[in-house]
C-alpha positions as CSV (number, residue, x, y, z in Angstrom):
1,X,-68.0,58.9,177.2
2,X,-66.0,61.8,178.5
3,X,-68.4,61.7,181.7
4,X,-67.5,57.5,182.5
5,X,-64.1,58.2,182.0
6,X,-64.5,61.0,184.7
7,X,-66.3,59.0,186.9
8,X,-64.1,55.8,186.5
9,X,-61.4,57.7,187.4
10,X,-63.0,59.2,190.3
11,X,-64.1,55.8,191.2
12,X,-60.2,54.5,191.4
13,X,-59.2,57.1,193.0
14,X,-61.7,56.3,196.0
15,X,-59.5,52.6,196.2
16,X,-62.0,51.3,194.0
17,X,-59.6,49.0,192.4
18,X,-57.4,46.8,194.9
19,X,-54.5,44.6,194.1
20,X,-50.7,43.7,193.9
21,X,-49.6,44.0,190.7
22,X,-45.4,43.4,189.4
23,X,-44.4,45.0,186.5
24,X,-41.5,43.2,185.2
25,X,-39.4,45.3,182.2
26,X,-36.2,47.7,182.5
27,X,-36.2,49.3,185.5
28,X,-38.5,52.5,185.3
29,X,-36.0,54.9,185.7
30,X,-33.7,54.0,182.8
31,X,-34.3,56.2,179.7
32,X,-35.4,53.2,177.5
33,X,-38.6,52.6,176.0
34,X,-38.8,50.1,178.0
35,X,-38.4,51.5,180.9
36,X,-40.5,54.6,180.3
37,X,-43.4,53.2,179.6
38,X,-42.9,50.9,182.6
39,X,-42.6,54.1,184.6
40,X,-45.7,55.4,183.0
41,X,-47.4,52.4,184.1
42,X,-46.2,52.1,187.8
43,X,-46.4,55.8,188.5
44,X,-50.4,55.2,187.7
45,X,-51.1,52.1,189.5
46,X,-49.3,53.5,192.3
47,X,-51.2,57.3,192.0
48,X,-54.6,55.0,191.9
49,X,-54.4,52.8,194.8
50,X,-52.6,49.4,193.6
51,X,-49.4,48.2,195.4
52,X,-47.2,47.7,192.5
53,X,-43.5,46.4,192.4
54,X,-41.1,46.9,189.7
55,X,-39.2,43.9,188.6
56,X,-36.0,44.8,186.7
57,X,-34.5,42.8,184.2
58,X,-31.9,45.6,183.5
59,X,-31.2,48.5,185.3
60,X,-30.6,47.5,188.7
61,X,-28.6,44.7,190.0
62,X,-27.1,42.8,192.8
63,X,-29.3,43.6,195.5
64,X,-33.3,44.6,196.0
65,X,-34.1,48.1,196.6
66,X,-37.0,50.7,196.3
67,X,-38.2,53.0,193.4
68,X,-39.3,56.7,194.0
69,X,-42.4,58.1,192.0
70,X,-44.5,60.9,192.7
71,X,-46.9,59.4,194.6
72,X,-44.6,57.5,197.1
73,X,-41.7,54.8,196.9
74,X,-42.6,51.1,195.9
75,X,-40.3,47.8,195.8
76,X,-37.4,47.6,193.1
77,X,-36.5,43.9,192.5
78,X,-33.0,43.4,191.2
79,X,-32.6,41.5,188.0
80,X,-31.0,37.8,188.7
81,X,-28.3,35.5,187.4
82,X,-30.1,34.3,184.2
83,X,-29.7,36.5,181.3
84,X,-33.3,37.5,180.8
85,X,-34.1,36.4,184.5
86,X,-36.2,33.8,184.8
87,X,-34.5,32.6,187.8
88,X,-36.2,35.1,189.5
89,X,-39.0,36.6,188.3
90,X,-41.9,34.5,189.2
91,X,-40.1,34.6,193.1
92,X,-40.1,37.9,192.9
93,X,-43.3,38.4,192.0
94,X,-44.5,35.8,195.2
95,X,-42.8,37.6,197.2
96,X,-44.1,40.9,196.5
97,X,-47.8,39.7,196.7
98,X,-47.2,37.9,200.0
99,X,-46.0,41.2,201.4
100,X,-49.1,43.0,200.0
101,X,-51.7,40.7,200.8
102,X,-49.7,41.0,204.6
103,X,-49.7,44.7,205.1
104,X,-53.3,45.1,203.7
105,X,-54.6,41.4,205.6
106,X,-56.8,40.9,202.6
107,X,-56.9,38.5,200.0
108,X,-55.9,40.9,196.9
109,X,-55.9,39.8,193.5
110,X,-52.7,39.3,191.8
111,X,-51.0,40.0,188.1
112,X,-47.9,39.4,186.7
113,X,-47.1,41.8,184.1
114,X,-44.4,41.5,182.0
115,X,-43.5,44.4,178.7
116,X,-40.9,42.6,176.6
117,X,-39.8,40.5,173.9
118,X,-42.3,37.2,175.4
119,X,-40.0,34.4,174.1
120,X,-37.2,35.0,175.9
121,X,-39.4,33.7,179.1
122,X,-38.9,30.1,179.7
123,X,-39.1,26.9,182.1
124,X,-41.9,25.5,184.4
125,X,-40.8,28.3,187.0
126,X,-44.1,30.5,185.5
127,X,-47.1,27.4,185.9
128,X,-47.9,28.8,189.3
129,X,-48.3,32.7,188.6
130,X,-51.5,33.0,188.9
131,X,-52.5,35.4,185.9
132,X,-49.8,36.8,183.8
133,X,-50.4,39.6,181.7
134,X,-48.4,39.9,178.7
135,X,-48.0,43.5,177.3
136,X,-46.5,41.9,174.0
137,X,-43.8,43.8,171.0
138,X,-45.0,41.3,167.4
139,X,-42.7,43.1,165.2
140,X,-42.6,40.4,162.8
141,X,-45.3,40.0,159.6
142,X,-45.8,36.5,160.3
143,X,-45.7,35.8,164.6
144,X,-43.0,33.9,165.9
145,X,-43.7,30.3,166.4
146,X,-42.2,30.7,170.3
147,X,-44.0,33.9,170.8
148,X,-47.2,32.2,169.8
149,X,-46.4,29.1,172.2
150,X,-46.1,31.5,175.3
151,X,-48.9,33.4,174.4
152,X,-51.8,30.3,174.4
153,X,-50.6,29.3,177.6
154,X,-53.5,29.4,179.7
155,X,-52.3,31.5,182.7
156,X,-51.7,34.1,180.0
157,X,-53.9,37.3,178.9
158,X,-51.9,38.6,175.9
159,X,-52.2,42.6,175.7
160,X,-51.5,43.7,172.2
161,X,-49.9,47.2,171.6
162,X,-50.3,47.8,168.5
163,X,-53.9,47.7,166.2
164,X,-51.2,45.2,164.0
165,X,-50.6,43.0,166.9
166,X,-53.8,42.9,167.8
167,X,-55.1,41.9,164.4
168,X,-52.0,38.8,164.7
169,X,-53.2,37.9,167.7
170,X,-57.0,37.7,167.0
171,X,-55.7,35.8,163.5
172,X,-53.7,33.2,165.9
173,X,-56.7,31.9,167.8
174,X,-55.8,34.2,171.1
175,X,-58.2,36.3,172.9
176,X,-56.4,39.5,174.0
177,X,-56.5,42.9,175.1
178,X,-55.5,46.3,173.6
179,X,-53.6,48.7,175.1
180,X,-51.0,51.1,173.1
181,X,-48.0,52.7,174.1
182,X,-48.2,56.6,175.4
183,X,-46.5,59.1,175.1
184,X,-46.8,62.7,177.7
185,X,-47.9,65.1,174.9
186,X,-47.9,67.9,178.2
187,X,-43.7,67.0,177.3
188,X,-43.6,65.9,174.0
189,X,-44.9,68.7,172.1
190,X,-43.6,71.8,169.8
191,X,-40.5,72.8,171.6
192,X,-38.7,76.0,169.8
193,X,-35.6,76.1,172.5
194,X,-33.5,73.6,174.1
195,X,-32.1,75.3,177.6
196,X,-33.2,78.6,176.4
197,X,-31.0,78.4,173.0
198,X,-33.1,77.8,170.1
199,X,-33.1,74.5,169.3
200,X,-31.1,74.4,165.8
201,X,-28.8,76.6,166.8
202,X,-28.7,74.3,170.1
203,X,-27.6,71.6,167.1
204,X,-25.4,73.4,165.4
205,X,-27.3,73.8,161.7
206,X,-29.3,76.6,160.1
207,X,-32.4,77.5,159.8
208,X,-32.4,77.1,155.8
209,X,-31.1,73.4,156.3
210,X,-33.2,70.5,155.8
211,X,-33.2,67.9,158.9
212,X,-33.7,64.3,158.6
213,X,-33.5,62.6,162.0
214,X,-33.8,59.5,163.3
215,X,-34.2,57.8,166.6
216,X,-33.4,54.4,166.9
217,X,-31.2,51.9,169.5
218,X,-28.4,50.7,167.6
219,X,-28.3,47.4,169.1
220,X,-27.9,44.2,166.4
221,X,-28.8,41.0,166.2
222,X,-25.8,39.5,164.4
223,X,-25.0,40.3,160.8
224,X,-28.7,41.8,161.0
225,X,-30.3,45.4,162.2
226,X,-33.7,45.2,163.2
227,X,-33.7,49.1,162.5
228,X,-32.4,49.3,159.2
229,X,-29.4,51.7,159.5
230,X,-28.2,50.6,156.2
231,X,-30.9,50.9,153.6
232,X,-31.9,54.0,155.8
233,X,-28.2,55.9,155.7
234,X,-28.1,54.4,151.8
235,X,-31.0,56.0,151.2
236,X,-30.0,59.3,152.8
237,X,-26.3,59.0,150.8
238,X,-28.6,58.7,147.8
239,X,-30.9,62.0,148.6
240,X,-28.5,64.2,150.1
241,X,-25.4,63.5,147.2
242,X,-26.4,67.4,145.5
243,X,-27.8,68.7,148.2
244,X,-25.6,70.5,151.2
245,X,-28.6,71.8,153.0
246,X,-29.7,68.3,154.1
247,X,-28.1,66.8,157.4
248,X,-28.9,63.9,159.0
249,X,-29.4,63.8,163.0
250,X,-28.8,60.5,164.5
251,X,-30.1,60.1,168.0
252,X,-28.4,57.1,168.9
253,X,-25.1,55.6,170.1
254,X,-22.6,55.8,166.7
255,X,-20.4,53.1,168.1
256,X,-22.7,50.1,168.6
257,X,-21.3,50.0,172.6
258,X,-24.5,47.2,173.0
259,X,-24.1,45.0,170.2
260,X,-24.8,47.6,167.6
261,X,-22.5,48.4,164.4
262,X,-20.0,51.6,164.0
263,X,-22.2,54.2,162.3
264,X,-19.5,56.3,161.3
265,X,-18.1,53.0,159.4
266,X,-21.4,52.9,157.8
267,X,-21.7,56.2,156.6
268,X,-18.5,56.6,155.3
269,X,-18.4,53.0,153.2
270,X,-21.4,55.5,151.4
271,X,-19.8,58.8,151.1
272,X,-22.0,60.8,153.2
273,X,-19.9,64.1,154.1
274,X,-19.5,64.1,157.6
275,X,-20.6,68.1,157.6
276,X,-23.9,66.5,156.9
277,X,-24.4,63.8,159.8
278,X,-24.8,64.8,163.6
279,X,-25.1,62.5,166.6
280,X,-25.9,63.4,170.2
281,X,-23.1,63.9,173.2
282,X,-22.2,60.5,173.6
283,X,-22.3,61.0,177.5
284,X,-25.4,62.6,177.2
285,X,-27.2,59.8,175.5
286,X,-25.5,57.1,177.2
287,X,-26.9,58.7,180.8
288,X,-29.9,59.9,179.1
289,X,-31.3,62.9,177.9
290,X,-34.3,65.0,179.2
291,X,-37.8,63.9,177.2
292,X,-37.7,68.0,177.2
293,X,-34.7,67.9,175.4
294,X,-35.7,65.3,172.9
295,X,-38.7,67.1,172.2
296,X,-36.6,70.2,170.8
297,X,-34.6,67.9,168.8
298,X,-37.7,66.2,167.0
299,X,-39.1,69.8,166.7
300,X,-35.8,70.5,164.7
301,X,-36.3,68.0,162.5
302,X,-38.1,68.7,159.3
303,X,-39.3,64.6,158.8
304,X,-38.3,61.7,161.2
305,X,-37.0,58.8,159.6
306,X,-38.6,55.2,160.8
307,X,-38.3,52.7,158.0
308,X,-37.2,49.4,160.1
309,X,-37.5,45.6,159.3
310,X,-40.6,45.5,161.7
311,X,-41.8,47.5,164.8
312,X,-43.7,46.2,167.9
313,X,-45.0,49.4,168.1
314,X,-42.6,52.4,167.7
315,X,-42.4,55.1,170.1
316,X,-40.5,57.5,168.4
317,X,-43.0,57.3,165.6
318,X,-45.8,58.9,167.7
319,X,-43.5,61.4,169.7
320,X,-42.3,62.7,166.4
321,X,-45.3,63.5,165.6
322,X,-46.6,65.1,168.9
323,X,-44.0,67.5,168.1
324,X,-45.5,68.3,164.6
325,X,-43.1,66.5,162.8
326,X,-44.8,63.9,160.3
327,X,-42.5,60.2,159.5
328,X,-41.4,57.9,157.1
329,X,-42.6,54.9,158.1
330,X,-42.3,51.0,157.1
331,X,-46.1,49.7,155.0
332,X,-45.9,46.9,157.4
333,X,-46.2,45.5,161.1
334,X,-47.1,48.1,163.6
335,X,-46.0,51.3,162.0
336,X,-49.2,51.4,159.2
337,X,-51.7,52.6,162.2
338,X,-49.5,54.9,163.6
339,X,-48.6,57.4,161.3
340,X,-50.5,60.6,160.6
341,X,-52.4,61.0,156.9
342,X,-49.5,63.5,155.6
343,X,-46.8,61.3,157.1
344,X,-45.1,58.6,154.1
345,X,-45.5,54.9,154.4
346,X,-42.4,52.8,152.1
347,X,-42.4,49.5,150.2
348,X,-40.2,46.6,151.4
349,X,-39.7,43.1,150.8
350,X,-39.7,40.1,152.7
351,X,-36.8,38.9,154.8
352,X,-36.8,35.9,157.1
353,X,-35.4,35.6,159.9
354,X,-33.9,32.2,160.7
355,X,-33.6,33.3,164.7
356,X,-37.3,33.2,165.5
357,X,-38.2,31.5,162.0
358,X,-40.5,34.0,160.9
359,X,-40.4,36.9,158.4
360,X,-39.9,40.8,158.5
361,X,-39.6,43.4,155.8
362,X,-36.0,44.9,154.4
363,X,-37.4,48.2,153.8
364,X,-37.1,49.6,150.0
365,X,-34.0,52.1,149.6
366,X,-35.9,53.8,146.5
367,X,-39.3,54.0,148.2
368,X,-37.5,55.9,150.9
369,X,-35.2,58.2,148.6
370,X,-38.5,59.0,147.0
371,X,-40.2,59.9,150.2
372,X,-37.5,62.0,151.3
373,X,-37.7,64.1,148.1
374,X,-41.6,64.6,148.4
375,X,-41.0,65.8,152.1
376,X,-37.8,67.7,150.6
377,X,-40.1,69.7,148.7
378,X,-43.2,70.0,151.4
379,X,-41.0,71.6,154.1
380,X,-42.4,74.1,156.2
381,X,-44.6,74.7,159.4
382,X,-45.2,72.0,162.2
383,X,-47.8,69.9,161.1
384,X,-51.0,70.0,163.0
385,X,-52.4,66.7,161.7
386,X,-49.4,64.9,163.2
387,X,-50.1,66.9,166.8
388,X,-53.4,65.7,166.2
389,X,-53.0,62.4,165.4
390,X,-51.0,61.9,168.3
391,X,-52.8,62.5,171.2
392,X,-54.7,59.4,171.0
393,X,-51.6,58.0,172.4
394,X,-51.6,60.4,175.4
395,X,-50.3,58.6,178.5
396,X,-53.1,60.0,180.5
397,X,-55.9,59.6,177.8
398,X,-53.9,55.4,177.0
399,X,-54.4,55.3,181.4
400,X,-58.4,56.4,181.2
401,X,-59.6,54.4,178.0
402,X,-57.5,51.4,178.3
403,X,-55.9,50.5,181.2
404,X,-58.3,51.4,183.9
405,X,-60.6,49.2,182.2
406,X,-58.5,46.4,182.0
407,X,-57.8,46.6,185.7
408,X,-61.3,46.4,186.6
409,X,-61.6,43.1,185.1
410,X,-58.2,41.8,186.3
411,X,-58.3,43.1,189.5
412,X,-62.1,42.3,190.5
């Protein structure tokens, strides 16, 4: 296996595989998942011989541009007028294929993909992409009736993410394609300092203290938090009353700035001592961090706090654990398959959700206090398992097994 792989590789490096391919997510040089992944993606097919486009639905606007990456610059297509811009993607995409079959006067084989939320793409605009490949989030238990009606259109090759979304698909009728989300284990890895400080004096707390942290975007929908900031700072209230050595690190904007709620709101309606709750340099996180840096601050951490009402797929998950630090994790959508064995799965119970009129879970606030007391008293050394366990989702060892693959047969 080891030996195709090499020789695959090899293979597409020799221009093997031909094509224009547009990537349409957050532009790849915002510090989003989104728009890392997209990077990883577009840095590869550019390294391997594709000519790839970026299409940006948030990151760059008003006016077309290019995007640097290490193996040369490639078009940057500006977001348009429509709020998830379907006004201009499938021109965009045109466009960019004209001027690739142009500058390499052949007839190359197109794909459109696109890595977000699927339902959000609408009107007759997309009926004359050729092949759209749809990298697809199902964060829901049961899959959204819209998602499902763009994903059985017949221009469409769904690409699950997740072994969960997979399975959902594969239950829905659709024929699809698996290929996770990756993380750079050469970055995301045990990291003792954080600009040559150590990294919890770098945060501020002791050695002796216990660190919960948790990585989320605090961005709502409404009266309702896809990532569970309340049961998950009740639950912490609840496990950290008695004890003053546990601190919570939040690494996410407090105030809500994109449709989120005020944290500090939150944790003070639940009388959790503000000695014992850190956040990140607003700045810093608003103009984004370093993955370097982030890898210090999950190495800090003692267990990474996930519990959500569903996960497409769940990046910090896996980079949590690349760093040796095992999760608490939801028993449901994507996060089941993606934990290590000495990581903690919770209960929850259903929730619907009337916007996309299908259900989720509300995670259970005594299924997580309990969890946090088990890994209370199992504190200690990095965990190997969870190093492990993560490099399955290596973006190098994702681009060899998965992709490459993939791009044979889309590609030709």
């Amino acid at each position: 296996m080891l030996f195709y792989s090499y020789l695959l590789r090899k293979a597409t490096k020799m221009g093997k595989i031909k094509g224009a391919v547009s990537v349409l997510s957050n532009s790849p040089y915002l510090p989003t998942g989104y728009g890392i992944q997209a990077g990883y993606l577009v840095d590869r097919l550019k390294r391997d011989g594709v000519d790839v486009a970026a299409l940006s639905n948030f990151g760059l606007d008003g006016i077309n541009s290019t995007l640097k990456t290490p193996y040369g610059e490639i078009p940057h297509y500006a977001r348009g007028y429509e709020p998830y811009s379907n006004d201009v993607i499938a021109m965009n995409h045109t466009h960019h294929v004209a001027n690739a079959r142009k500058a390499s006067k052949t007839q190359l084989n197109d794909v459109l993909v696109t890595l977000y939320d699927v339902w959000v793409f609408k009107g007759n605009v997309y009926d004359n992409v050729r092949q759209i490949a749809s990298w697809t989030p199902l964060d829901h238990v049961t899959i959204p009736p819209a998602v499902l009606k763009w994903l059985q259109r017949p221009n469409v090759l769904p690409i699950a993410m997740s072994p969960f979304g997979k399975r959902q698909m594969e239950e829905n009728g659709l024929e699809c394609a698996y290929v996770p989300h990756a993380v750079d284990t050469k970055v995301m890895k045990p990291t003792k300092t954080i600009n040559g400080v150590d990294t919890r004096k770098f945060m501020g707390v002791a050695d002796s203290d216990f660190i919960v942290g948790m990585n989320a975007a605090n961005k709502a929908s409404g009266l309702v938090h896809r990532k569970a900031f309340a049961e998950n700072l009740m639950a912490f209230s609840i496990f950290a009353k008695n004890r003053p050595d546990a601190k919570l690190y939040l690494h996410t904007d407090p105030f809500g700035g994109a449709g989120g709620w005020n944290l500090f709101v939150l944790a003070e309606s639940l009388g959790i001592n503000p000695e014992q709750l850190l956040f990140p340099d607003v700045a810093d996180y608003r103009y984004g961090m370093s993955q370097e840096v982030l890898a210090g601050f999950y190495t800090a951490m003692d267990v990474m706090l996930t519990p959500s009402y569903g996960e497409g797929f769940g990046v910090p998950t896996v980079e949590s654990l690349a760093c040796g630090t095992p999760v608490i994790g939801s028993n449901w959508a994507a996060t089941p398959d993606l934990v290590s064995s000495d990581s903690w799965l919770v209960d929850g119970q259903p929730a619907w959700d009337a916007g996309q009129n299908a259900w989720w879970q509300t995670p259970s606030i005594p299924s997580i206090v309990n969890a946090l007391e088990d890994a209370y008293s199992k504190r200690g050394t990095k965990s190997e398992k969870s190093i492990e366990f993560a490099k399955q989702f290596d973006v190098e060892t994702v681009w060899t097994n998965d992709w490459l693959p993939l791009w044979k047969k889309l590609l030709g």
